[in-house]
N, CA, C and O atoms as a Maestro MAE file, in Angstrom:
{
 s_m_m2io_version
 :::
 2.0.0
}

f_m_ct {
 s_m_title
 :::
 protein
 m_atom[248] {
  # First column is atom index #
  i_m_mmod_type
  r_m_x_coord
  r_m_y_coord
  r_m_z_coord
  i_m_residue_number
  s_m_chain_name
  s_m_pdb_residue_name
  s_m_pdb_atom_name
  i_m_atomic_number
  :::
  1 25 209.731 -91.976 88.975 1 A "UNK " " N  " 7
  2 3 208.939 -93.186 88.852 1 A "UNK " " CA " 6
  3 2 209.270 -94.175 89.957 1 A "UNK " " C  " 6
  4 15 208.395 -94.983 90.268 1 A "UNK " " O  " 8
  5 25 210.639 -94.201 90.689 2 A "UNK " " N  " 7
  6 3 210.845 -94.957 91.257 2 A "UNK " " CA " 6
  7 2 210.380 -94.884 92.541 2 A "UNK " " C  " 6
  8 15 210.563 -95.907 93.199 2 A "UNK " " O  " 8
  9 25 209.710 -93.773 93.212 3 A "UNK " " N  " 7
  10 3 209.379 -92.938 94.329 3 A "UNK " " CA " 6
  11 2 207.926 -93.799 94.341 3 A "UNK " " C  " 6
  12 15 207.663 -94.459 95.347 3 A "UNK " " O  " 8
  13 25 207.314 -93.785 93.596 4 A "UNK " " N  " 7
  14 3 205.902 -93.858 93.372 4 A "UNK " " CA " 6
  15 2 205.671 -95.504 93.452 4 A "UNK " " C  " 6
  16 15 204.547 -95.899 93.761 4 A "UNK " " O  " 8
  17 25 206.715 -96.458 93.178 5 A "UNK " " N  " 7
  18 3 206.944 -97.674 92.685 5 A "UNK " " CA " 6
  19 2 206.989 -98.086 94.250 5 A "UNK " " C  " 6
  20 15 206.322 -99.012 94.713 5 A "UNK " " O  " 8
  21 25 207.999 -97.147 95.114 6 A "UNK " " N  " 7
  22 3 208.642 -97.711 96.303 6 A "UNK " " CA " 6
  23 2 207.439 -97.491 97.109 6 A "UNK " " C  " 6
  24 15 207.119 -98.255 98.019 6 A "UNK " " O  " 8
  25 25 206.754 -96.424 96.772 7 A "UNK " " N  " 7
  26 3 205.268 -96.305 97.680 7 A "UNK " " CA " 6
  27 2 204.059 -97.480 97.794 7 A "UNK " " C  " 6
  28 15 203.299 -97.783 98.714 7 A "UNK " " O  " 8
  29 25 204.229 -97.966 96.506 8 A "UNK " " N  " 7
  30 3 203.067 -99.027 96.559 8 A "UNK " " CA " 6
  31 2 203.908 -100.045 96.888 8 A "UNK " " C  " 6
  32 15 203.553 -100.733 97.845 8 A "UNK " " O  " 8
  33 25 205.037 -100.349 96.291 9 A "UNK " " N  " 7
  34 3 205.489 -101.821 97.350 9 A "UNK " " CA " 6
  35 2 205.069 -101.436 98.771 9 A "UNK " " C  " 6
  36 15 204.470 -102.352 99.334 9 A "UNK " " O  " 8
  37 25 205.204 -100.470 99.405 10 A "UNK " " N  " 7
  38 3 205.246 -99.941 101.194 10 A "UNK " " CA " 6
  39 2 203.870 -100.083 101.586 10 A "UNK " " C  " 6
  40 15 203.456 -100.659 102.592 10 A "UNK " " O  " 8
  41 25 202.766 -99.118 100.111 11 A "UNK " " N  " 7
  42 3 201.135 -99.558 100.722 11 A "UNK " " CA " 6
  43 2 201.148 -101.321 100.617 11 A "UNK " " C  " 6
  44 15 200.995 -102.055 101.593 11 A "UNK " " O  " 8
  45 25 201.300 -101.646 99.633 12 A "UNK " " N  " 7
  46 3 200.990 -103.304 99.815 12 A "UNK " " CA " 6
  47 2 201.458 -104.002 101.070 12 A "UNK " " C  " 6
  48 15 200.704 -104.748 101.694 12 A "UNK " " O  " 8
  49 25 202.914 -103.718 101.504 13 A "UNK " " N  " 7
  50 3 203.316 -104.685 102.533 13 A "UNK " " CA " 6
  51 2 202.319 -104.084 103.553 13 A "UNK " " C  " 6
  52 15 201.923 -104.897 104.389 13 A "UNK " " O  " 8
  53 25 201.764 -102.647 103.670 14 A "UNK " " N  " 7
  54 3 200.606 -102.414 105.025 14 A "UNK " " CA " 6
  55 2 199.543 -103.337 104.955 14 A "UNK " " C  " 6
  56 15 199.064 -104.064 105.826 14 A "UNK " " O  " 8
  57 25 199.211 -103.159 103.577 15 A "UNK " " N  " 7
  58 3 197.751 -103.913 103.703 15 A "UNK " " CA " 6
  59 2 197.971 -105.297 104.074 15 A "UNK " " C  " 6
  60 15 197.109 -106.017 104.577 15 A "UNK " " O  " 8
  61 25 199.050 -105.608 103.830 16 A "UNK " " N  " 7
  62 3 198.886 -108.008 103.815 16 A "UNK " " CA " 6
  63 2 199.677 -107.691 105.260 16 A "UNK " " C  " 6
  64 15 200.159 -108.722 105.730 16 A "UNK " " O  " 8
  65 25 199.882 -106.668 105.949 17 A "UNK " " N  " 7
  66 3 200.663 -106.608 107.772 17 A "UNK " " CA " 6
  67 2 199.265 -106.543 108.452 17 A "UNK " " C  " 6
  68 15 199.121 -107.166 109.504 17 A "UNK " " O  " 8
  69 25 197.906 -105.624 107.776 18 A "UNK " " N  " 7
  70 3 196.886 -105.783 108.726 18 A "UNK " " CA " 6
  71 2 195.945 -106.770 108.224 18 A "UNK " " C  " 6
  72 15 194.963 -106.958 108.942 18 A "UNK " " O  " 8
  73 25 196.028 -107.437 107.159 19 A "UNK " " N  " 7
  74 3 195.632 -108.628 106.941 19 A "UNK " " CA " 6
  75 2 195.578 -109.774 107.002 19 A "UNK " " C  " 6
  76 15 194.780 -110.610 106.580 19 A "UNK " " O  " 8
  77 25 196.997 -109.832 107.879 20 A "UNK " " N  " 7
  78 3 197.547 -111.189 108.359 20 A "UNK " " CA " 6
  79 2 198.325 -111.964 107.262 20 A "UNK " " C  " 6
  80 15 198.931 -112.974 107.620 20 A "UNK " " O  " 8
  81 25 198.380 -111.444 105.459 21 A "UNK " " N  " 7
  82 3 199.422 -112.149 104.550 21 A "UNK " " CA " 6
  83 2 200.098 -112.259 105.213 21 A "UNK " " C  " 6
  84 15 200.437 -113.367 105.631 21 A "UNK " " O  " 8
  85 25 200.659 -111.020 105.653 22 A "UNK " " N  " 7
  86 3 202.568 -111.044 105.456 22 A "UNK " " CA " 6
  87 2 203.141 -111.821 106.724 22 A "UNK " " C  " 6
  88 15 204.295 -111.659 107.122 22 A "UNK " " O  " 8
  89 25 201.982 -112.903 107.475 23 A "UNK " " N  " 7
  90 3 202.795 -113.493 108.315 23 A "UNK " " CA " 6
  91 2 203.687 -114.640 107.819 23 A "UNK " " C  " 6
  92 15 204.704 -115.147 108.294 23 A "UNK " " O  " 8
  93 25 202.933 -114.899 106.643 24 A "UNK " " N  " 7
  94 3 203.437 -116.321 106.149 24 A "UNK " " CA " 6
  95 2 204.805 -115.876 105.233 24 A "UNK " " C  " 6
  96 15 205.693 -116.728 105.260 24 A "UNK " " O  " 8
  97 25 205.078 -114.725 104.471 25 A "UNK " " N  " 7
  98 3 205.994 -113.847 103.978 25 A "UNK " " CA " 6
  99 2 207.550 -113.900 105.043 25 A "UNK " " C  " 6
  100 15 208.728 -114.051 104.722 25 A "UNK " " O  " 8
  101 25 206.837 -113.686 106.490 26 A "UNK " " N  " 7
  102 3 207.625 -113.446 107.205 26 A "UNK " " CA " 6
  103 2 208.269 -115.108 108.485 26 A "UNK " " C  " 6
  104 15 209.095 -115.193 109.395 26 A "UNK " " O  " 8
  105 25 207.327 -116.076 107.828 27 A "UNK " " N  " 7
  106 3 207.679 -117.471 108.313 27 A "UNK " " CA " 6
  107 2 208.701 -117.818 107.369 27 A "UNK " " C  " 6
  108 15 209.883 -117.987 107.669 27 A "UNK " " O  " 8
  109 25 208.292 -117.902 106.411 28 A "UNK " " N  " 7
  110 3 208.839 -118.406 105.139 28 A "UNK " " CA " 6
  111 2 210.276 -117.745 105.293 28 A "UNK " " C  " 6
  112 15 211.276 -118.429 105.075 28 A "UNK " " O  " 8
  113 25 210.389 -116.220 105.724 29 A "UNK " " N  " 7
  114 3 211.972 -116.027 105.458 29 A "UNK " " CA " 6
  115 2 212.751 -116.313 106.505 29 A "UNK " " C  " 6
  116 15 213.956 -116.537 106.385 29 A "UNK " " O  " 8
  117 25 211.943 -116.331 107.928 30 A "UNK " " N  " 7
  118 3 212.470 -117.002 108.842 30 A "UNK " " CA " 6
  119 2 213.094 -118.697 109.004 30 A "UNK " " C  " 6
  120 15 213.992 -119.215 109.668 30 A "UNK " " O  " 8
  121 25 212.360 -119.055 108.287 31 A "UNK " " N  " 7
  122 3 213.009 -120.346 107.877 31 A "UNK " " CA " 6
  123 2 214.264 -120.558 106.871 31 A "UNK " " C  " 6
  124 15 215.236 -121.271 107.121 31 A "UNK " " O  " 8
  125 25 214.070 -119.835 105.732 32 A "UNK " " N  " 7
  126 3 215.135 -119.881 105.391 32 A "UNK " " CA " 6
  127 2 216.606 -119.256 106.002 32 A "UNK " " C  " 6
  128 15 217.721 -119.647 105.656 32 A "UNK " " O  " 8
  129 25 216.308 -118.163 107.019 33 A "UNK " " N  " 7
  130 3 217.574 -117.784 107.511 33 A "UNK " " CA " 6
  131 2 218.195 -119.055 108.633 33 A "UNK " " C  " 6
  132 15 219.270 -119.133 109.229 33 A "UNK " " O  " 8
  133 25 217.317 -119.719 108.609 34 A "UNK " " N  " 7
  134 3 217.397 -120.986 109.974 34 A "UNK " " CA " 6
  135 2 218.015 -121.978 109.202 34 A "UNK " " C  " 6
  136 15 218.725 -122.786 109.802 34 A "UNK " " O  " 8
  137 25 217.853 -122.099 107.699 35 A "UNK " " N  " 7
  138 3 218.211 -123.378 106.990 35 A "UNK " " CA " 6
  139 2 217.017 -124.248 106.896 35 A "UNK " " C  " 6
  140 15 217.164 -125.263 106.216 35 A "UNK " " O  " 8
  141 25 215.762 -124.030 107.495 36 A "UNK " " N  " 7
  142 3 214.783 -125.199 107.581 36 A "UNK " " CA " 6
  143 2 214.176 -125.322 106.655 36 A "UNK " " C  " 6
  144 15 214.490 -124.493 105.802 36 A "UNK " " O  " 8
  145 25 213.325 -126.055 106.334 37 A "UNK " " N  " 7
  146 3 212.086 -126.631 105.054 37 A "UNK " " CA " 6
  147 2 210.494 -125.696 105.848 37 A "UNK " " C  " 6
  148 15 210.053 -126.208 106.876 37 A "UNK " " O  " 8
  149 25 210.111 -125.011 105.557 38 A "UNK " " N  " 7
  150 3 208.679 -124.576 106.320 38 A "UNK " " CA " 6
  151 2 207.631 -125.328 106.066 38 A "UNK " " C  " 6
  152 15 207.580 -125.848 104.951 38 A "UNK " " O  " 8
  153 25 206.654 -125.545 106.929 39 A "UNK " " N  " 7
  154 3 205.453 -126.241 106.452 39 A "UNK " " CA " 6
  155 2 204.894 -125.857 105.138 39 A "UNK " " C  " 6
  156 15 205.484 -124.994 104.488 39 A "UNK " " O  " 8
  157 25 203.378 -126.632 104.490 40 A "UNK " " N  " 7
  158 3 202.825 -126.243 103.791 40 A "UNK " " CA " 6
  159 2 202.240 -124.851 103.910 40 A "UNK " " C  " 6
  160 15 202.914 -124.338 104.803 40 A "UNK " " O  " 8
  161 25 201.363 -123.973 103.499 41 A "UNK " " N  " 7
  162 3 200.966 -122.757 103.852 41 A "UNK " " CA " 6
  163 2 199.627 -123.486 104.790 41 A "UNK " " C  " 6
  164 15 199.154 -123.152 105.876 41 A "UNK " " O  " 8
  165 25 199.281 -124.580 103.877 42 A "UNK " " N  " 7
  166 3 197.645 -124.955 104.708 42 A "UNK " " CA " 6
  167 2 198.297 -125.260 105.761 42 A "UNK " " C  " 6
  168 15 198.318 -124.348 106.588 42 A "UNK " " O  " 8
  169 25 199.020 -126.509 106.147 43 A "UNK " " N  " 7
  170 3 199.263 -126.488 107.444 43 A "UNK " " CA " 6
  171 2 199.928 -124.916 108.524 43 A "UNK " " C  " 6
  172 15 199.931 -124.985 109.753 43 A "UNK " " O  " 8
  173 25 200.286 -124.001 107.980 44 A "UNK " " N  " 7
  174 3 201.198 -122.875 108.607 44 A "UNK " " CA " 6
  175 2 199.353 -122.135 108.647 44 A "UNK " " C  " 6
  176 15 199.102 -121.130 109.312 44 A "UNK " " O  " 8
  177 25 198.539 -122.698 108.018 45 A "UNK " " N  " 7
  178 3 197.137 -121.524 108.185 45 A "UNK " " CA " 6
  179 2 196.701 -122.136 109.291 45 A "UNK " " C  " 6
  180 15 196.667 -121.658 110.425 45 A "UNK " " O  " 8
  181 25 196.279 -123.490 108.851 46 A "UNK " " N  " 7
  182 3 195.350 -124.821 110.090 46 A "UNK " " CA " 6
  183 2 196.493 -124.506 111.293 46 A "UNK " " C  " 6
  184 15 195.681 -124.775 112.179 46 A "UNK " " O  " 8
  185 25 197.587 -124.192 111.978 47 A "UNK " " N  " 7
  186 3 198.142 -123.414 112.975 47 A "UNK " " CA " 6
  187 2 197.804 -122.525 113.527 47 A "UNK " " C  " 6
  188 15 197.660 -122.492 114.749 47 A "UNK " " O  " 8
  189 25 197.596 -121.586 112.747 48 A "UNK " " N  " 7
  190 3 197.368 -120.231 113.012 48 A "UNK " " CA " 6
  191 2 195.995 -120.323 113.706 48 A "UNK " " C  " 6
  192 15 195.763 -119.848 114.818 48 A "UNK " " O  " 8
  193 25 195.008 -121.056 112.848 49 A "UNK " " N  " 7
  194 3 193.693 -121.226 113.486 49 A "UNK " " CA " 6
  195 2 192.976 -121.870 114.306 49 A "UNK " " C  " 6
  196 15 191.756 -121.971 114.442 49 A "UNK " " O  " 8
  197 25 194.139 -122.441 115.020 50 A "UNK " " N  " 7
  198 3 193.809 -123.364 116.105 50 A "UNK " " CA " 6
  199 2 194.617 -122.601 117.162 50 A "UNK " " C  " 6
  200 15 194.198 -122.590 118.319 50 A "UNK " " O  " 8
  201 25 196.092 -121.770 116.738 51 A "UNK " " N  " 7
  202 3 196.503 -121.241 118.086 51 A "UNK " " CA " 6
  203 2 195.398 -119.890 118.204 51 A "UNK " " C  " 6
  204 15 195.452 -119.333 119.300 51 A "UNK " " O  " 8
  205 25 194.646 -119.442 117.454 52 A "UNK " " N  " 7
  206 3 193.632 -118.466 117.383 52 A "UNK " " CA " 6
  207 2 192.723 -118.773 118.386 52 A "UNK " " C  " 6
  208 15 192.444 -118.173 119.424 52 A "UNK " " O  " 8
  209 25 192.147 -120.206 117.723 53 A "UNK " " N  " 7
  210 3 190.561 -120.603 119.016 53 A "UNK " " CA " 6
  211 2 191.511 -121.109 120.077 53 A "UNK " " C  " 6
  212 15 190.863 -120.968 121.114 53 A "UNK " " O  " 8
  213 25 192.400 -121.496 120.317 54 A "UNK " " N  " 7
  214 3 192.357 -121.738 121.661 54 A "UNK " " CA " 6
  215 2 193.002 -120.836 122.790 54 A "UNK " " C  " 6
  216 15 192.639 -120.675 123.956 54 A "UNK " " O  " 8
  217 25 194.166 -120.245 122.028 55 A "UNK " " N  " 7
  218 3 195.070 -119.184 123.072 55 A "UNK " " CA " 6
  219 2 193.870 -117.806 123.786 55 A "UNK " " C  " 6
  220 15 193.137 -117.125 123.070 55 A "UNK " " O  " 8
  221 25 193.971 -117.679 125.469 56 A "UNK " " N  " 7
  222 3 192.822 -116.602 125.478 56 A "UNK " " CA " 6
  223 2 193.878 -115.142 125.458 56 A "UNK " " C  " 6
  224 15 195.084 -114.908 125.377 56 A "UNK " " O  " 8
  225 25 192.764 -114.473 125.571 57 A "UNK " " N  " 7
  226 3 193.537 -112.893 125.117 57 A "UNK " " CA " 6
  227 2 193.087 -112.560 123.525 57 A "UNK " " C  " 6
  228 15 193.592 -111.666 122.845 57 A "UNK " " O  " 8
  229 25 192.406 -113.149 123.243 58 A "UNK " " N  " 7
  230 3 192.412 -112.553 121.838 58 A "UNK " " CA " 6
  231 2 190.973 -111.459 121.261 58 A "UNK " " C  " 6
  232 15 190.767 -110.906 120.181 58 A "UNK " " O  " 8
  233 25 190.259 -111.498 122.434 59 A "UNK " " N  " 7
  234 3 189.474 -110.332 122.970 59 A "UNK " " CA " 6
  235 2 187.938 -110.687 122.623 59 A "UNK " " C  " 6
  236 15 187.138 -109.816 122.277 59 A "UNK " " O  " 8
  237 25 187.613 -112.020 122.745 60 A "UNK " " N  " 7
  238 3 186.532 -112.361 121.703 60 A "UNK " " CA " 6
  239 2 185.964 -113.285 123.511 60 A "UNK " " C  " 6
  240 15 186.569 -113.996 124.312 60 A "UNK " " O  " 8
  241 25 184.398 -112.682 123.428 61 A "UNK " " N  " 7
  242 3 184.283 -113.873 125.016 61 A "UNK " " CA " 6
  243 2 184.035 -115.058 125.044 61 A "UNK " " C  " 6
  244 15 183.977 -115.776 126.042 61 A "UNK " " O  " 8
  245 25 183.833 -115.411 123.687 62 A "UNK " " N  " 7
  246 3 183.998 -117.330 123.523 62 A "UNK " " CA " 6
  247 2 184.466 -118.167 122.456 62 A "UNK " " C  " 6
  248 15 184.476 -119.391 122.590 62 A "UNK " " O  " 8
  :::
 }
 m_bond[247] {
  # First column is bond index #
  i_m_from
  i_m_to
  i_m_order
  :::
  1 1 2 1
  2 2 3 1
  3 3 4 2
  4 3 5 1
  5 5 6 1
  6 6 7 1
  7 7 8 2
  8 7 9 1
  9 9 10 1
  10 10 11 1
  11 11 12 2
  12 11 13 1
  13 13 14 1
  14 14 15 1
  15 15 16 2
  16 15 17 1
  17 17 18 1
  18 18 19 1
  19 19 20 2
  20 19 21 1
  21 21 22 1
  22 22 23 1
  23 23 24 2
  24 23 25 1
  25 25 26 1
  26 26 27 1
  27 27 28 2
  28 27 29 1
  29 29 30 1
  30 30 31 1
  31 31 32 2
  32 31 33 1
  33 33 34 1
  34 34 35 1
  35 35 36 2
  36 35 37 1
  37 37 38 1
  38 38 39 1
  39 39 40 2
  40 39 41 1
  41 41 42 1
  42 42 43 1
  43 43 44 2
  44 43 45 1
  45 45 46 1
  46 46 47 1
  47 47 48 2
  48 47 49 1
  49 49 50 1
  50 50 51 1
  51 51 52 2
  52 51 53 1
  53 53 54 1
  54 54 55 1
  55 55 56 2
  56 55 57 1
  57 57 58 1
  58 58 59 1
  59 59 60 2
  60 59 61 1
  61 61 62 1
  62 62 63 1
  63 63 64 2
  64 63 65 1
  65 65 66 1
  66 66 67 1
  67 67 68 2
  68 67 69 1
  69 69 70 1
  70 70 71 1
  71 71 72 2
  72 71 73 1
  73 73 74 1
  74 74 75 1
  75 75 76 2
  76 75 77 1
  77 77 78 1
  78 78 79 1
  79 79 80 2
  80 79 81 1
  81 81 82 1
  82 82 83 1
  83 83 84 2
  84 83 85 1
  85 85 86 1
  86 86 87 1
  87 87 88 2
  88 87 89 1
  89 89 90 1
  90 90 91 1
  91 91 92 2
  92 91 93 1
  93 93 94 1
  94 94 95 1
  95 95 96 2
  96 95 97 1
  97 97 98 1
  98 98 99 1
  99 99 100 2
  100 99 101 1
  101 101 102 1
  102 102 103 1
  103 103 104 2
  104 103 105 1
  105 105 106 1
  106 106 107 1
  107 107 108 2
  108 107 109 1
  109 109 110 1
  110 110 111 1
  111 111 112 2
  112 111 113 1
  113 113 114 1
  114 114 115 1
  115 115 116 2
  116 115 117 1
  117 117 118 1
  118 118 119 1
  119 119 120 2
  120 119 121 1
  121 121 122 1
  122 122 123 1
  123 123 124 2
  124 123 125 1
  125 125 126 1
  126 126 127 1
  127 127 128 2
  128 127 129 1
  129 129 130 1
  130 130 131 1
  131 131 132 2
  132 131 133 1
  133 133 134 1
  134 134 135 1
  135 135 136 2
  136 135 137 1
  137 137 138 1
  138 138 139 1
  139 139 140 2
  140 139 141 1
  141 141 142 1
  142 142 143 1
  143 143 144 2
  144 143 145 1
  145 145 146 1
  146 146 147 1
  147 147 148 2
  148 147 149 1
  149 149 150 1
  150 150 151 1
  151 151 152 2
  152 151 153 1
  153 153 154 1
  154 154 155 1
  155 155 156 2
  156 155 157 1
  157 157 158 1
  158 158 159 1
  159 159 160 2
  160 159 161 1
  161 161 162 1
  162 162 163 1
  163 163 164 2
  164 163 165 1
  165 165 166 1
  166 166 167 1
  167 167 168 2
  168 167 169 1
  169 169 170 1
  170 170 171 1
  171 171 172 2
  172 171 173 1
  173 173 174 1
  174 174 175 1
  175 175 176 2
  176 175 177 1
  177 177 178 1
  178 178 179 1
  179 179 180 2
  180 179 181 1
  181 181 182 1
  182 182 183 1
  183 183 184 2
  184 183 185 1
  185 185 186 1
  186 186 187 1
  187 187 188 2
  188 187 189 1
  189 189 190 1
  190 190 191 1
  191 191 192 2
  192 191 193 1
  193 193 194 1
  194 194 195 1
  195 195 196 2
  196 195 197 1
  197 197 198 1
  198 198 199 1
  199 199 200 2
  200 199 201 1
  201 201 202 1
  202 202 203 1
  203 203 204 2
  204 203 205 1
  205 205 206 1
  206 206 207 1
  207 207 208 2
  208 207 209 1
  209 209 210 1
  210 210 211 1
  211 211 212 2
  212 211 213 1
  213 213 214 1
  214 214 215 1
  215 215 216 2
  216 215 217 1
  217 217 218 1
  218 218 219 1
  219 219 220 2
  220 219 221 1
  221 221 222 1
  222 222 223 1
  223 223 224 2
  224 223 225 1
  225 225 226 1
  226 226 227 1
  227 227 228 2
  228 227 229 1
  229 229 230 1
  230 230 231 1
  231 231 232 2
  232 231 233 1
  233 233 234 1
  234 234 235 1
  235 235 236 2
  236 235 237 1
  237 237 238 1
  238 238 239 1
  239 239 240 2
  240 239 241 1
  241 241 242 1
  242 242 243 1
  243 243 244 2
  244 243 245 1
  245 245 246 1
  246 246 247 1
  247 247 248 2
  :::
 }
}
């Protein structure tokens, strides 16, 4: 049972890695290994979506 248990924790963390969840999963623990307070999630999203529209490279032509 435990095989089967460890599989879907492993599918889930894939799906929220190509979904973009598990970035905030992975802010959040980064902060705590730092000692810091992390933003709200809205503000850690309203980030994300502004370094999105403006940084180029992100393969989109406008």
């Amino acid at each position: 049972m435990s095989a089967v248990l460890e599989m879907a924790r492993t599918l889930r963390r894939r799906v929220r890695e190509l979904t973009g969840e598990a970035r905030w999963d992975d802010y959040v623990a980064e902060c705590a290994d730092f000692g810091e307070q992390p933003m709200s999630r809205r503000e850690f999203e309203r980030l994300r979506d502004d370094e999105r529209e403006h940084l180029p490279g992100d393969g989109r032509c406008c």
